[in-house]
N, C-alpha and C positions, 0 to 999 in steps of 0.2 A: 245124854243125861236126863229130857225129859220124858225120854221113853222110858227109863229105870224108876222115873216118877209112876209115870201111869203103869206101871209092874209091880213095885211097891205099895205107893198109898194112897192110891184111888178110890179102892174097896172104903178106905175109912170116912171119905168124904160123899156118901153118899145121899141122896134126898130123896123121901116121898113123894114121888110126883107120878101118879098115874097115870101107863099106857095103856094102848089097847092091845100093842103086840108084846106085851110084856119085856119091855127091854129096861134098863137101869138108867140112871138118870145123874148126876154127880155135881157138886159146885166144888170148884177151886177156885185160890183165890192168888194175889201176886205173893201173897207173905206168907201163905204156904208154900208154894215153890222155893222161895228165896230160903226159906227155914227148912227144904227139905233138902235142896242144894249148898248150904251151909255146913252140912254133915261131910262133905267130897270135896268141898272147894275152899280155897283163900278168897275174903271177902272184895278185895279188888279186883279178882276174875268174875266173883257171883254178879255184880253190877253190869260188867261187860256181855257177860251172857243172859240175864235178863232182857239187856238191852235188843241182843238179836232174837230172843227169843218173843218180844211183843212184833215182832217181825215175821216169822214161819212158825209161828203157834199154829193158824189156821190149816196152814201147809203141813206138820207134823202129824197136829190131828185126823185130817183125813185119812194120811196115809194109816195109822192108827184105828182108821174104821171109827172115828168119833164126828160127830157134829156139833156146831154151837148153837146150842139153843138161845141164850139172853147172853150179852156181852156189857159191862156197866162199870167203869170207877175200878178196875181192879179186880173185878168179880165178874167169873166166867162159868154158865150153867151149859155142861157139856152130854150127851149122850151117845149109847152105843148103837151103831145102824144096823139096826138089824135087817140083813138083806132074805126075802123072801125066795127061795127054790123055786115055786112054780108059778 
């Protein structure tokens, strides 16, 4: 489910934040998840899966090719790793 997040509506959360390798840079937060997961789920499952998902967020993400920049209160500034060829 939070891979169909970062497929969906990632693009919309995006931020300003200047690279030098030009990669994107995105903040999400816990109550855009929960509101995005709201739309698939019954609210007493969205709790439970919240739950594990402050769990294997970091785990998710990597696989996902993302990293955590700043982590804070609910607010999570993630980017894309851009891995270099040569």
């Amino acid at each position: 489910m939070f891979k169909k997040f970062l497929d969906e509506e990632l693009e919309k959360y995006r931020v300003n934040i200047r690279r030098n390798d030009g990669g994107k840079t995105y903040k999400i937060t816990t109550a855009r998840v929960r509101r995005f997961m709201s739309r698939y789920l019954p609210e007493n499952i969205i709790t439970s899966v919240m739950i594990a998902l402050s769990q294997y967020l970091p785990a998710i993400l990597y696989e996902e090719g993302y990293e955590i920049v700043h982590k804070s209160k609910g607010k999570m500034i993630i980017r894309k790793v851009i891995i270099d060829g040569g």
